[in-house]
N, C-alpha and C positions, 0 to 999 in steps of 0.2 A: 619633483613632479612638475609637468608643466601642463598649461591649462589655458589655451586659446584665451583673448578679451573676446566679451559678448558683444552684442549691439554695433558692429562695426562690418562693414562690406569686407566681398571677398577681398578686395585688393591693399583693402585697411587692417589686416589682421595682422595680432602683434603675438606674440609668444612671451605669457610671462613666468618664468621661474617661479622656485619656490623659496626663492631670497625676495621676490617681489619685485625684479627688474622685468622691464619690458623691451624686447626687442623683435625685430622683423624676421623671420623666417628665411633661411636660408634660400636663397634663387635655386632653379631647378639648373637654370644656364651655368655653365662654366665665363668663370672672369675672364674678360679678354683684356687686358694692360692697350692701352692707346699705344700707338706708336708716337716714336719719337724722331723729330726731324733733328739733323744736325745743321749747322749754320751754313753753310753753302745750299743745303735744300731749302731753308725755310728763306733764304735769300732770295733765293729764284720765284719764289711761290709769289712773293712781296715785291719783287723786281724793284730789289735794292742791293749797295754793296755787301758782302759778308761783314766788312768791318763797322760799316754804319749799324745793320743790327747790334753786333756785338754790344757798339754803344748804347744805344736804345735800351740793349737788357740792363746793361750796369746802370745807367739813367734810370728803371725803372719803366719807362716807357712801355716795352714789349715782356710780357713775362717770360722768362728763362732760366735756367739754372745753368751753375759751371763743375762740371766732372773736373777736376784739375784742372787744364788749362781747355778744354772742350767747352763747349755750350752746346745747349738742347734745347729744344723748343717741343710745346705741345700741338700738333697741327689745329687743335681748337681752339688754345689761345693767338696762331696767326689769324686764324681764321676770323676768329672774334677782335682783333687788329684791324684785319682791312674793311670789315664790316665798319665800326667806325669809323676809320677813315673818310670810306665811302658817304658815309650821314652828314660828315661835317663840312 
């Protein structure tokens, strides 16, 4: 059975089972996965070399991941890169 929480707005409403767990309602939207920049895009975007990223990711610095010997980047986490940047 499940059974709306009371007392909470439309946009707060939780779905709880009948184990008693609470969770959010599935979105009406379909998930759209972020695209992923690979290192000469996300270089350019940052107007630096691919390898200097590269570093940065292994440093920590820039968040990224490695497919085998590939690297990816999240365009929000560049994004959220040169934003600081820019602050500092």
């Amino acid at each position: 059975m499940i059974r709306r929480a009371s007392g909470q707005s439309h946009l707060q409403r939780s779905i709880q089972t009948s184990t008693g767990i609470q969770r959010k309602p599935v979105a009406s939207e379909p998930f759209v996965p972020e695209p992923l920049l690979d290192t000469d895009e996300a270089a350019a975007i940052m107007r630096i070399h691919p390898k200097t990223l590269q570093r940065y990711a292994r440093q920590g610095i820039v968040r990224g991941f490695q497919l085998g010997s590939m690297w990816r980047f999240r365009a929000s986490d560049i994004d959220r890169w040169i934003s600081e940047q820019l602050a500092s």
